[in-house]
C-alpha positions in Angstrom: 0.0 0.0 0.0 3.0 2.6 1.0 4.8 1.5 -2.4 1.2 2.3 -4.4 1.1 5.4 -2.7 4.6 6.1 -2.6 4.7 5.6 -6.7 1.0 7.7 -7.5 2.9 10.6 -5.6 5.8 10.6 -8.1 3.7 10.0 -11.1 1.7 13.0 -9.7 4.4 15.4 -9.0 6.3 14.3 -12.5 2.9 15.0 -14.3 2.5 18.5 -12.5 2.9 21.7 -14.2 5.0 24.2 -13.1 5.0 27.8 -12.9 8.4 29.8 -13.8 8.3 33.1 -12.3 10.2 35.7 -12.9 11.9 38.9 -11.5 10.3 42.4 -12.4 13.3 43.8 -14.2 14.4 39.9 -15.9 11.1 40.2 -17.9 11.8 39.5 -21.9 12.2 42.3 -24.1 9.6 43.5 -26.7 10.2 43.7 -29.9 11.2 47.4 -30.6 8.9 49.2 -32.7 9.7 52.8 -34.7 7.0 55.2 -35.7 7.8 57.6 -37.6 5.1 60.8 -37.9 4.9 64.0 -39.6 5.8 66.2 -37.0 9.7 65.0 -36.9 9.0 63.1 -33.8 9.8 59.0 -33.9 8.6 56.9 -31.5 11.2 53.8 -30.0 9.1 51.6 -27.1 10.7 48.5 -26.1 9.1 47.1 -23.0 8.3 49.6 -20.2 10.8 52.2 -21.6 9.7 54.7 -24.0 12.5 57.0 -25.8 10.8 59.9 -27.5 13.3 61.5 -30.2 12.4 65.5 -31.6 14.0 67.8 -33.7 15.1 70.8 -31.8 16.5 73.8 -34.0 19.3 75.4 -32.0 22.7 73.8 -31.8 23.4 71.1 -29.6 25.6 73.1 -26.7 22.7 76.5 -26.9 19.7 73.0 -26.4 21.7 71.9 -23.2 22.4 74.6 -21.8 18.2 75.8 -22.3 17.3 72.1 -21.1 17.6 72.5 -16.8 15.6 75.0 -17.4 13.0 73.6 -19.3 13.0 70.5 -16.9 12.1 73.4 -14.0 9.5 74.5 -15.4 7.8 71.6 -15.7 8.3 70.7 -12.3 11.1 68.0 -12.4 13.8 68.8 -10.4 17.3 68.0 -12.4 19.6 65.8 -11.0 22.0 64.5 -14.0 23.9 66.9 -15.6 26.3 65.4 -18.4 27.9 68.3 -19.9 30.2 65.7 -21.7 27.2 63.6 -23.0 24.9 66.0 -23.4 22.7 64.4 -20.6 20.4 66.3 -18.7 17.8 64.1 -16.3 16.2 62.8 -13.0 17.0 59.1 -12.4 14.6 58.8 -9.2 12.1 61.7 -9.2 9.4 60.9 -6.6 6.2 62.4 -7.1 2.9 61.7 -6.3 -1.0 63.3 -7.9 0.4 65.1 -10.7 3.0 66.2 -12.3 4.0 69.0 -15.1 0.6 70.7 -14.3 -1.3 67.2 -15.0 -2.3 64.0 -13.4 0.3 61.3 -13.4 -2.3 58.5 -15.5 -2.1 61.4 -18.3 1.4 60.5 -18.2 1.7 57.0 -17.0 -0.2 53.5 -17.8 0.1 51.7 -14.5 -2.6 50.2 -14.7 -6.0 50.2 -12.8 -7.1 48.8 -9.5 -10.6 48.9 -7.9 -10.6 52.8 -7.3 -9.2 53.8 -10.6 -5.7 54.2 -12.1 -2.7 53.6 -10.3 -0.8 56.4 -11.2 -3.0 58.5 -9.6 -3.3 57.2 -6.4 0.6 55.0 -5.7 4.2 56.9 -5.4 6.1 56.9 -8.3 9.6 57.0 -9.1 10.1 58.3 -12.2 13.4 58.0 -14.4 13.7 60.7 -16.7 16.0 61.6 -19.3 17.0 63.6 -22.2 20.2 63.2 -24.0 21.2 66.1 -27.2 22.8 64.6 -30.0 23.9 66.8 -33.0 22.5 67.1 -36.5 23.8 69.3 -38.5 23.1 72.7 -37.3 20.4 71.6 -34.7 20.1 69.2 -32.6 17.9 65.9 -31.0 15.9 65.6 -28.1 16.2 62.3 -27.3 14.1 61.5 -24.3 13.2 58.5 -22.5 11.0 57.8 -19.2 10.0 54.9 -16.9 8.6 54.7 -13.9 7.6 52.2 -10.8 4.6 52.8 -8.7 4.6 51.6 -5.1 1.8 51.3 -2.8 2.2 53.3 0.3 -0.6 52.5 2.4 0.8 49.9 4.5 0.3 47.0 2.9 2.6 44.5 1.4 3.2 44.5 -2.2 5.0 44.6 -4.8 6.0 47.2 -7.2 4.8 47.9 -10.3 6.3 48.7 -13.7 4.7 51.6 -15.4 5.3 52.6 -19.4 5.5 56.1 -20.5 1.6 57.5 -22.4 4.3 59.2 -24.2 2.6 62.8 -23.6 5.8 63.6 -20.9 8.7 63.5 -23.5 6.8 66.1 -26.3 5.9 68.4 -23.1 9.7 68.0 -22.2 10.6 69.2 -25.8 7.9 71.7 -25.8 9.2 73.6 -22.6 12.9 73.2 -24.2 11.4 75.2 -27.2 10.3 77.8 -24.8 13.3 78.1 -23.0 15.3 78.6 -26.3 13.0 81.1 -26.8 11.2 79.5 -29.7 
C-alpha cells in the first residue's frame, strides 16, 4: 500500500505543471517598434521604456544649456547633468498626484485597481532623461521615461512597472522650445 502510494505521488508530481516566475526587471524584451510621424517626432518603445526622439533647431551646446531649465518648469527637479554627454535628467524623481501641471495617469499606464488608475493614487519613481545629440546645425531631443509605482498605504506589495503614455517626453521638448525662446 505505502509502495502504491509512494509511486502515485511521483507519477503526480512528474505529471504537474509548473510555474516559472520571474523577477520584475528579468522580464523579456519586446520587440522594438519605430514610428515615424509627420511632425519629426519618432517613436522607440521597447518594454516599459519609451524614448521619444524631436527635432530641436538650436545647436546642440545653446539646447543643453536651455534644457535644466526647461526640466524646472515643468516641475522635475534635475539631478544628471552630463555636460560631456549631453545628458540632462532625474533618475529617481518621486512624485505623487500630478506632475507638469497634469495628473500622473495622463502621463503614465500603470494600470487600474478597484478605485481607478494607479498612477494617480501610488508613489512613483520616475526616471527621466533627455540626452542632445547633433544634426547638422540643430540638434535631438532624445528623451526616454520609466517609472515604478509603489503602494504606500501599508500594505505588502509589490512594485509595479509603469510605461510612459508618451505625452511627458513632447511636453519635455515643448518647454525646451520655450526656453530657447522659440
Amino acid at each position: 500500500m505505502r509502495r502504491s502510494l509512494l509511486l502515485a505521488c511521483l507519477l503526480l508530481g512528474g505529471c504537474a505543471s509548473t510555474q516559472s516566475t520571474r523577477p520584475a526587471g528579468d522580464s523579456p524584451q519586446a520587440p522594438v517598434l519605430m514610428h515615424k510621424m509627420g511632425t519629426g517626432l519618432d517613436v522607440s518603445m521597447g518594454g516599459d521604456i519609451a524614448t521619444v526622439s524631436s527635432a530641436v533647431p538650436a545647436p546642440v551646446d545653446r539646447a543643453y544649456q536651455a534644457l535644466p531649465r526647461a526640466y524646472a518648469a515643468l516641475g522635475i527637479e534635475v539631478r544628471t547633468l552630463d555636460p560631456a554627454a549631453h545628458v540632462v535628467g532625474n533618475p529617481e524623481l518621486h512624485v505623487r498626484g500630478r506632475l507638469a501641471g497634469r495628473r500622473l495617469s495622463e502621463l503614465l499606464d500603470c494600470g487600474n485597481n478597484s478605485t481607478g488608475p494607479i498612477a494617480d493614487q501610488y508613489s512613483i519613481r520616475l526616471n527621466v532623461r533627455t540626452e542632445l545629440v547633433a544634426a547638422g546645425a540643430a540638434s535631438e531631443a532624445r528623451t526616454t521615461v520609466s517609472a515604478i509605482a509603489r503602494n504606500m498605504d501599508g500594505t505588502l506589495s509589490s512594485d509595479i512597472r509603469c510605461g510612459s503614455k508618451g505625452t511627458l517626453e513632447p511636453l519635455i521638448t515643448t518647454a525646451l522650445l520655450t526656453a530657447l525662446g522659440g
